[in-house]
Each structure stands twice: as structure tokens, then as C-alpha cells.
C-alpha positions in Angstrom: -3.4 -14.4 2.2 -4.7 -13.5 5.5 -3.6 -10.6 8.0 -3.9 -10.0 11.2 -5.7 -7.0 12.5 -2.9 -4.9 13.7 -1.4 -5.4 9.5 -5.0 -4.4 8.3 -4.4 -1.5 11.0 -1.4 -0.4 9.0 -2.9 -0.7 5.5 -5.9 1.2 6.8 -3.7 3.8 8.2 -1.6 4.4 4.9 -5.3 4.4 3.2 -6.2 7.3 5.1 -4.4 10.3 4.0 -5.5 11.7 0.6 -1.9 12.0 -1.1 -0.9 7.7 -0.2 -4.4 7.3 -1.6 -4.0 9.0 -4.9 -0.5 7.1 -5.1 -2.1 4.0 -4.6 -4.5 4.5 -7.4 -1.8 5.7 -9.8 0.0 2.6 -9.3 -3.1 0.6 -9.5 -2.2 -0.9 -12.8 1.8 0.1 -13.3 5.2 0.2 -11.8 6.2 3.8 -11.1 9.3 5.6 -10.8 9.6 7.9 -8.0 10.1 10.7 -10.3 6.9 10.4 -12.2 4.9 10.0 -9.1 6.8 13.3 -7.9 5.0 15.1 -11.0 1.9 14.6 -10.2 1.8 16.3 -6.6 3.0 19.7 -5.7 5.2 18.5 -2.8 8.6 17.7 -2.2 10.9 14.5 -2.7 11.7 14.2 1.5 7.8 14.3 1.4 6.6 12.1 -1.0 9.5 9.8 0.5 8.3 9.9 3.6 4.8 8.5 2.0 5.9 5.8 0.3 7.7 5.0 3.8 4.6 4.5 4.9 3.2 2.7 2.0 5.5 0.3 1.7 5.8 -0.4 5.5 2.1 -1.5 5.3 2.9 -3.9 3.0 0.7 -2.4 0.0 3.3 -1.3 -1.9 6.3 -2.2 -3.2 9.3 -0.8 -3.8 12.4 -1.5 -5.7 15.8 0.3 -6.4 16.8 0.7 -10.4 19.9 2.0 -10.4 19.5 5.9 -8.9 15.7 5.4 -8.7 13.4 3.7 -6.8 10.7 2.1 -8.4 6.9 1.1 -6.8 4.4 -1.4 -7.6 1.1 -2.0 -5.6 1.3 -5.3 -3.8 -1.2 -7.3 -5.0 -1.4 -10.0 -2.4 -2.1 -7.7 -0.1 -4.5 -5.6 -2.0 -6.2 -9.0 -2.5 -6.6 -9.6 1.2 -7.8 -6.1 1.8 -10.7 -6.8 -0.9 -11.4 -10.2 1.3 -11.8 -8.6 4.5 -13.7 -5.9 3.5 -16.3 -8.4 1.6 -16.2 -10.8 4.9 -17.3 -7.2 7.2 -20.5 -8.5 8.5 -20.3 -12.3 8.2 -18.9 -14.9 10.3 -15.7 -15.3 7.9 -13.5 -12.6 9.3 -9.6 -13.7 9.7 -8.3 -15.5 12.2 -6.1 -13.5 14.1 -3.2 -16.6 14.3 -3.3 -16.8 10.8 -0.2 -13.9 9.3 0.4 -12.5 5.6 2.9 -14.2 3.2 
């Protein structure tokens, strides 16, 4: 999978605050429940919903409803193509911008 640069814009964005960054490595290797992401931050539920907003508009994370909750795993296509452009930084095999993501 390939992304243009305004997507890597957006996953670069949602990268850059401290809190979607410390989400993003808790859901490195699970699915998580809103709830149990909620516990490990001293903010609010509008808050921490308003940053997975974020994270799942940039395509790295995904989220699914479970009944009342709303579950979140990493998406790992696109956390695959982030790895690929960072690698290709300083070589000739950076994306071309007409290709798009899945």
C-alpha cells in the first residue's frame, strides 16, 4: 500500500501529539476498548473521543462498535506503509503521488 502525501500528512499529524502517540503504542499489539484506553490517561471521554477522531480519520486506526462500546485496532496496512516511506527518506523510491491507499 502506497499513500499519497497529503494521507502521510494526516498520519504524521495524528503522530504528533503525545496522548494519539501513547494510544497508538498501546494498541500496537491488541484490540482495545475505549474504556480501557480511558484508564490509562487522566482525561475525559469527549477528549479521548475526540483523539481517536483523529486517529481513525488518518487511517491508522481502526475502530469498531461492540454493542455500547467502541473498540480500536491499529491498522496495519497503513502502519506498513508508514514503515516504507520512512525507510525510502533519502532514496529515489519515494511514492508516487498517483498511486492511493487500499
Amino acid at each position: 500500500m502506497k499513500c499519497t502525501y497529503e494521507e502521510y500528512v494526516k498520519i504524521f499529524k495524528a503522530l504528533s501529539d503525545e496522548t494519539r502517540l501513547r494510544i497508538v503504542g498501546m494498541l500496537s499489539d491488541t484490540e482495545l476498548c475505549a474504556c480501557k484506553i480511558l484508564e490509562s490517561f487522566n482525561i475525559t471521554q469527549p477528549t479521548l473521543s475526540y483523539h481517536m477522531k483523529i486517529l481513525c480519520n488518518s487511517g491508522l486506526v481502526n475502530g469498531r462498535r461492540d454493542g455500547a462500546w467502541m473498540k480500536y485496532t491499529i491498522n496495519r496496512e497503513k502502519l506498513e506503509a508508514i514503515r516504507e516511506f520512512i525507510n525510502n527518506l533519502g532514496t529515489a523510491k519515494i511514492p508516487d503521488q498517483n498511486e492511493n491507499c487500499c
